[in-house]
C-alpha positions as CSV (number, residue, x, y, z in Angstrom):
1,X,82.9,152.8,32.5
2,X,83.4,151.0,35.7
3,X,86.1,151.2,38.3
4,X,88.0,148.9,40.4
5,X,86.2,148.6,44.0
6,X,88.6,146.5,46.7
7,X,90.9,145.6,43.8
8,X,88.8,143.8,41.9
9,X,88.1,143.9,38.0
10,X,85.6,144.3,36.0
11,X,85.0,144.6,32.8
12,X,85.1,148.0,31.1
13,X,81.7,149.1,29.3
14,X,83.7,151.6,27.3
15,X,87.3,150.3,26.1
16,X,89.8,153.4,25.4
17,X,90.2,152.5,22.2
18,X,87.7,152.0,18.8
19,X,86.9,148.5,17.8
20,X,88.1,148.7,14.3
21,X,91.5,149.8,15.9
22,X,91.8,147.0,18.0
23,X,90.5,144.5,15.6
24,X,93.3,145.6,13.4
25,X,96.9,145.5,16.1
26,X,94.8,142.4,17.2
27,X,95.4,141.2,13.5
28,X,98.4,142.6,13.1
29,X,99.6,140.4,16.9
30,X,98.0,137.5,15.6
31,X,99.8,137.5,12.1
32,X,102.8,137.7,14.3
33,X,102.2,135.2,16.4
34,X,101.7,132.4,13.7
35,X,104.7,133.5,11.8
36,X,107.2,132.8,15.2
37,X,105.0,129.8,15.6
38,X,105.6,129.0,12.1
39,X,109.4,129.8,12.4
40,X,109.7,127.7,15.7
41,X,108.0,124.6,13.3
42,X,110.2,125.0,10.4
43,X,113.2,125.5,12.6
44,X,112.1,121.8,14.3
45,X,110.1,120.1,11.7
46,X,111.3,121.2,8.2
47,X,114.0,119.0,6.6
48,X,115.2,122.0,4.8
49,X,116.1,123.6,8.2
50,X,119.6,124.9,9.2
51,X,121.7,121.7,9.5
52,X,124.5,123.3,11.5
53,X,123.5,123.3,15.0
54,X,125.2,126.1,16.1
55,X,123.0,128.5,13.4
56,X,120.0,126.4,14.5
57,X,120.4,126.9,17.7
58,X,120.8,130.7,17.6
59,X,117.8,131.0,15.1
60,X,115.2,129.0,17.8
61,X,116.2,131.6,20.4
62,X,115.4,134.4,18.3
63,X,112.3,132.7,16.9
64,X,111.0,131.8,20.9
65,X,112.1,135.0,22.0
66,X,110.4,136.8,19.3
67,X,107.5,134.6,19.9
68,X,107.5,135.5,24.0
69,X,108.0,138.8,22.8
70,X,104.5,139.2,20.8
71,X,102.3,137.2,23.5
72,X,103.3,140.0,25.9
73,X,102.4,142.8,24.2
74,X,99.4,141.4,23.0
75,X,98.6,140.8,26.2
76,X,99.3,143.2,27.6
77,X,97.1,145.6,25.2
78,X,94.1,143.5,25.5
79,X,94.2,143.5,29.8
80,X,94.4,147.2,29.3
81,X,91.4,147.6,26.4
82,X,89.2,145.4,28.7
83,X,89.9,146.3,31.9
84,X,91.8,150.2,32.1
85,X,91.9,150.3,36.0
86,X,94.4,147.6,35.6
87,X,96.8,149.9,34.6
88,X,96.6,151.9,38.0
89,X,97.5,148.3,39.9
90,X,101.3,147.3,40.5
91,X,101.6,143.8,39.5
92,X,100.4,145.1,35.9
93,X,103.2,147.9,36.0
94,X,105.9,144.5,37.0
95,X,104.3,142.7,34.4
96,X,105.2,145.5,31.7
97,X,108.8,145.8,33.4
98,X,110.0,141.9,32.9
99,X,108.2,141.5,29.6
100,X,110.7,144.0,28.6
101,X,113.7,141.7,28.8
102,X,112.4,139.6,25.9
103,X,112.7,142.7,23.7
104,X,116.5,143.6,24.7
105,X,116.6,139.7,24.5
106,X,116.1,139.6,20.6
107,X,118.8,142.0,20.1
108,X,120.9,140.0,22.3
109,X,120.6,137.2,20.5
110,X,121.2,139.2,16.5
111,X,124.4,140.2,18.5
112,X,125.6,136.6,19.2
113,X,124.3,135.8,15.6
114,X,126.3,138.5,14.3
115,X,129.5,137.4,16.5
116,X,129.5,134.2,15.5
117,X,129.3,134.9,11.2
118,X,131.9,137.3,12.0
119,X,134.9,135.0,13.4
120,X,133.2,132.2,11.0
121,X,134.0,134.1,8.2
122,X,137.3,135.8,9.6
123,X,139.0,133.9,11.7
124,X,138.2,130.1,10.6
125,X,140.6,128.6,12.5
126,X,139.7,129.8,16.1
127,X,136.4,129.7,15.4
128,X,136.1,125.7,14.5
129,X,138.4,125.6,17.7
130,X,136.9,127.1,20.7
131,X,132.9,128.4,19.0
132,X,131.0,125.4,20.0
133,X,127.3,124.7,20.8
134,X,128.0,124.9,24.2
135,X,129.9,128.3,23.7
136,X,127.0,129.6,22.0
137,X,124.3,128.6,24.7
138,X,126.4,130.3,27.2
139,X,126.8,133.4,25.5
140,X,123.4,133.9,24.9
141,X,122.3,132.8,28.8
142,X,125.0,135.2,29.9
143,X,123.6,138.1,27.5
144,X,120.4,137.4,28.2
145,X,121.0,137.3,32.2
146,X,122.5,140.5,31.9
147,X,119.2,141.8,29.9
148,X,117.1,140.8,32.3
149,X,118.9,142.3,35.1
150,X,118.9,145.4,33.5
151,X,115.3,145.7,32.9
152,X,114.9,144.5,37.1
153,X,117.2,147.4,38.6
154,X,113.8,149.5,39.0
155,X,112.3,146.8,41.2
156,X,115.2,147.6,43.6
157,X,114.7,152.0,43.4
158,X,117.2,152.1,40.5
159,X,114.8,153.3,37.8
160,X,111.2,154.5,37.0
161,X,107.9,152.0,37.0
162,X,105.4,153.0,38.9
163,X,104.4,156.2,40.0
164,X,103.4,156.0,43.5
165,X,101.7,159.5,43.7
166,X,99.1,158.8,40.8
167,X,99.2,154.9,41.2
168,X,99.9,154.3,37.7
169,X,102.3,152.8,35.3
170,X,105.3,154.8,34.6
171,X,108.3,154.9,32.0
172,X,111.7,154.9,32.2
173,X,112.0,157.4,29.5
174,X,110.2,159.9,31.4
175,X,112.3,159.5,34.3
176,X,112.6,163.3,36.3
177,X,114.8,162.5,39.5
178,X,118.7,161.9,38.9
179,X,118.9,157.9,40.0
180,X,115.9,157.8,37.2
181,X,117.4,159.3,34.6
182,X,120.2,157.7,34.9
183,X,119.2,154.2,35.0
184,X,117.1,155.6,31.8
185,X,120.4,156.3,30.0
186,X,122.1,153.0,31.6
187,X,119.1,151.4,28.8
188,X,120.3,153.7,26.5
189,X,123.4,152.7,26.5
190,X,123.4,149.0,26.9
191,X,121.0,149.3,23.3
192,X,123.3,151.6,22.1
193,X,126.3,149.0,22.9
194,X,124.3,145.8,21.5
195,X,123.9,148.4,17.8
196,X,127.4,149.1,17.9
197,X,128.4,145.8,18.0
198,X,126.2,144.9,15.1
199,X,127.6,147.6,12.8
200,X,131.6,146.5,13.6
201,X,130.5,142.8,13.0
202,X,128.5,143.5,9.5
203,X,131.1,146.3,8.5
204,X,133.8,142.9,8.8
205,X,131.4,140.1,7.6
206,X,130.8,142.3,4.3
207,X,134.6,143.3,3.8
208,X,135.0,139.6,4.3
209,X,132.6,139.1,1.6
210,X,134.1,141.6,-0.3
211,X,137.8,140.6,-0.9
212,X,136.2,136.6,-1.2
213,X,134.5,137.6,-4.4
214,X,137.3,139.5,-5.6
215,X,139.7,136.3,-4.8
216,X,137.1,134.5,-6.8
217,X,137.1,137.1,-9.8
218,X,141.1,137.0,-9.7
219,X,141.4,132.8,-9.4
220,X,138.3,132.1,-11.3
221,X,137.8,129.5,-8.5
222,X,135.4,128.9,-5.6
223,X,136.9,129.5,-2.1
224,X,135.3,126.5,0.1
225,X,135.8,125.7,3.9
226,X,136.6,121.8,4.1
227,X,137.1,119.7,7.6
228,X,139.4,116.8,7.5
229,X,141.2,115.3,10.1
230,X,144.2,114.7,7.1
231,X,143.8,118.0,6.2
232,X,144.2,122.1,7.8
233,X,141.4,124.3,7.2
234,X,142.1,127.3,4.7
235,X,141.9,130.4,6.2
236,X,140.3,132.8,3.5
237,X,137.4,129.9,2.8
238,X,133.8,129.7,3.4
239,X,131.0,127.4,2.2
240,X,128.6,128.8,-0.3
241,X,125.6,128.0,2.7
242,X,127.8,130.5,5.1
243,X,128.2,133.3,2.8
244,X,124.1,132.7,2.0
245,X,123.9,133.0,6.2
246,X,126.0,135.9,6.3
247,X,123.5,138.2,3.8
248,X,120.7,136.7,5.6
249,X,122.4,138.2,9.1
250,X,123.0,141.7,6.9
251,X,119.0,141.7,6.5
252,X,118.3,140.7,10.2
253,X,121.0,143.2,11.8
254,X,119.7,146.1,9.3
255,X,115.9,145.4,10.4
256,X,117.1,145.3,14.0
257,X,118.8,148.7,13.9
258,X,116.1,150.2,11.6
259,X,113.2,149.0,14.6
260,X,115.5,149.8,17.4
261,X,117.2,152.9,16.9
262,X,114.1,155.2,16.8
263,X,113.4,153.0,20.4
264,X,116.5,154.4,21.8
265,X,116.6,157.5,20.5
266,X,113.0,158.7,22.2
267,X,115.1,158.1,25.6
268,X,117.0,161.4,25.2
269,X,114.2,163.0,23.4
270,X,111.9,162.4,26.3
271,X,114.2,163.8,28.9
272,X,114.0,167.1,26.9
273,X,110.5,167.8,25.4
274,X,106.9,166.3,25.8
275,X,106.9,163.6,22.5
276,X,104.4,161.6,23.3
277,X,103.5,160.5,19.7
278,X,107.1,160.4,18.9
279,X,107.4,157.1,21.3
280,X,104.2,155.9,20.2
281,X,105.6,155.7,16.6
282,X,108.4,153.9,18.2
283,X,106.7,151.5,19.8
284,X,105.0,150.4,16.6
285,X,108.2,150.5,14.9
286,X,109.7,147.9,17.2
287,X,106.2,145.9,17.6
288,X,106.5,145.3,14.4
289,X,110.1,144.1,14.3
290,X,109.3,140.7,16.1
291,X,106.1,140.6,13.5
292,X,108.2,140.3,10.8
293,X,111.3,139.2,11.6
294,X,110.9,135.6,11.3
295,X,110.5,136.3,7.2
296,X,114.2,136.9,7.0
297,X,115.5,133.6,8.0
298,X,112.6,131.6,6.8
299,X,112.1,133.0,3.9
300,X,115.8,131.7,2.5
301,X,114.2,129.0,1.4
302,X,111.8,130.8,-1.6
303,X,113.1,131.1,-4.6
304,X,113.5,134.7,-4.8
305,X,115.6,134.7,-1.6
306,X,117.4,132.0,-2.7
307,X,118.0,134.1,-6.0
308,X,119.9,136.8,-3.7
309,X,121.9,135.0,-1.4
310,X,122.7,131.7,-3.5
311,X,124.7,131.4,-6.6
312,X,122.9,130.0,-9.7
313,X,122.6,126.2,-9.8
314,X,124.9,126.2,-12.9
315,X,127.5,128.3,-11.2
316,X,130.7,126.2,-10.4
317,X,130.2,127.5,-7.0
318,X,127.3,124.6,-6.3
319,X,129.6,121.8,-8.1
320,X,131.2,120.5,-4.7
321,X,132.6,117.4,-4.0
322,X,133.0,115.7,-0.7
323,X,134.7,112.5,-0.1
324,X,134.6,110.2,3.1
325,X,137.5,112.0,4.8
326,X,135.8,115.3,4.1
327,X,132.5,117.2,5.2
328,X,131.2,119.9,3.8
329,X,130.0,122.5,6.7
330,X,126.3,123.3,5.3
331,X,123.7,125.0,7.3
C-alpha cells in the first residue's frame, strides 16, 4: 500500500476493505441515490404529486436533503477505500464534520413536517391563518441554520474532529476532555429534542385521528375541511387527502426514530465502554434511513398504500362536492 509523500495521493494498491463488500454498500448508495433522484422527479414532474404547496414544499427538502445526504457518505467511503492516507489529512476530517448537517437536517425537516399535520389537524383555524409557505421556508432555514451550527462548534475548540496527536479523523462520540464531551452530549440532546417533538406531535395527530373516526362512526358522516370566503372553517374537519398525509407522516416519524435513536444512543455508550461495532451498526441503521425513506411518501400513490391510508372508492368519504365558492384543500 502506498503512503502520502508531501501531501499528495495516490492510489492505494490494497483498499481496506474486500471488493465484494464494497461492490455491495456501493449498490446499496446507488439504489439510494436513484430513489431521492426519483423522489425529487416525481415531486417536480408527476401530475399526481402533492398539490398543496406547503406539503410539497416540505417533501422536496427532505427528498434534496436526503439526496445530499447519500452523495456524502458515498463519497466519503469511496475517497477512503481508494486512497486511506486521506483519512490522516484535515480537510477530509472538515469534510466529514459539515456533511453531517444534512443528516440532523432530515430530521429537521420530519420535525417541521410533523408540526405542521399537527396544527393542521388540531387547530384549523390558526393554522390556515398564520402557517403559510413562507412560514414553512423559514422554519425549516432557521432549523436547519441551527443544525448546521451545531455540527461547526468543533471547528471553533468546542467539540472533537481531529486528533492532532495521531493526525487522524476523530468522533465526537469518543470525546475524553470535558469541553468534548460536552459538546458530544449538546448532539445528544439537540437529537434527543427533534425525537421528542416527533412523539408529542404523532401522539396528537393520531388522537386527532382517533376521536375523527369515532365522530364519523357516531354521525355516520364524513368530517371535511371546506374554504369559502361566505363560509367559517369547521374546527373538528379535515380532508380525506390530510388524514392520508397524516399516516404517511406516522410512517416517516416512526422510520426516523427507529434509524436515529440507536444513532444517539451510542453517544452515552461510547463515553462509557469501547463499542466500536455497536456504532458501526448504527451507522448502517441511519445510512439506510435516507436509502429508503423516499418509499414512504412516494409510494402513496401504489395501490397497496393507497389501500391503507385512503378510504375505498365506494366509501361516502370520496363522494365530495365542491362548488365555485368552495375548494377542496387536496394535497
Amino acid at each position: 500500500m502506498e503512503v502520502v509523500t508531501n501531501s499528495t495521493l495516490h492510489m492505494a494498491t490494497r483498499p481496506p476493505m474486500s471488493i465484494g463488500a464494497q461492490s455491495l454498500i456501493n449498490s446499496v448508495y446507488i439504489f439510494g441515490i436513484i430513489n431521492n433522484l426519483g423522489a425529487l422527479g416525481y415531486l417536480f414532474g408527476s401530475e399526481h404529486a402533492p398539490k398543496n404547496a406547503r406539503t410539497s414544499l416540505v417533501l422536496k427538502c427532505l427528498a434534496f436533503n436526503d439526496l445530499l445526504a447519500v452523495l456524502g457518505m458515498w463519497t466519503q467511503m469511496n475517497l477512503r477505500n481508494l486512497f486511506p492516507s486521506v483519512n490522516n489529512t484535515h480537510w477530509f476530517c472538515v469534510f466529514r464534520v459539515l456533511w453531517r448537517s444534512f443528516g440532523l437536517g432530515s430530521g429537521c425537516i420530519v420535525c417541521v413536517m410533523a408540526v405542521d399535520r399537527w396544527l393542521a389537524l388540531t387547530r384549523p383555524f390558526f393554522y390556515q391563518k398564520y402557517i403559510t409557505v413562507s412560514c414553512i421556508k423559514k422554519a425549516i432555514f432557521a432549523l436547519w441554520v441551527t443544525d448546521f451550527v451545531l455540527v461547526c462548534l468543533p471547528f471553533f475548540g468546542f467539540g472533537l474532529y481531529f486528533n492532532t496527536k495521531t493526525s487522524k479523523c476523530a468522533r465526537y462520540k469518543k470525546a475524553t476532555t470535558p469541553v468534548d464531551i460536552a459538546y458530544a452530549y449538546l448532539y445528544l440532546a439537540f437529537g434527543a429534542l427533534l425525537c421528542l417533538c416527533l412523539v408529542l406531535c404523532n401522539v396528537a395527530v393520531m388522537r386527532s385521528l382517533t376521536s375523527q373516526r369515532k365522530t364519523q362512526a357516531k354521525n355516520q358522516k364524513v368530517l371535511i375541511r371546506r374554504i369559502s370566503k361566505n363560509r367559517d372553517l369547521t374546527a373538528s374537519a379535515c380532508t380525506t387527502e390530510e388524514i392520508a398525509f397524516a399516516r404517511v407522516m406516522l410512517l416517516l416519524c416512526g422510520v426516523f426514530l427507529s434509524c436515529w435513536l440507536p444513532q444517539l444512543i451510542t453517544i452515552p455508550v461510547a463515553q462509557m465502554m469501547e463499542c466500536n461495532w455497536f456504532i458501526n451498526i448504527a451507522d448502517i441503521i441511519l445510512a439506510l434511513h435516507f436509502v429508503i425513506d423516499p418509499y414512504f411518501y412516494v409510494l402513496q400513490q401504489w395501490k397497496w398504500f393507497q389501500s391503507l391510508c385512503r378510504k375505498k372508492p365506494g366509501s361516502r368519504g370520496n363522494s365530495v362536492k365542491t362548488t365555485t365558492h368552495e375548494e377542496l384543500v387536496t394535497l
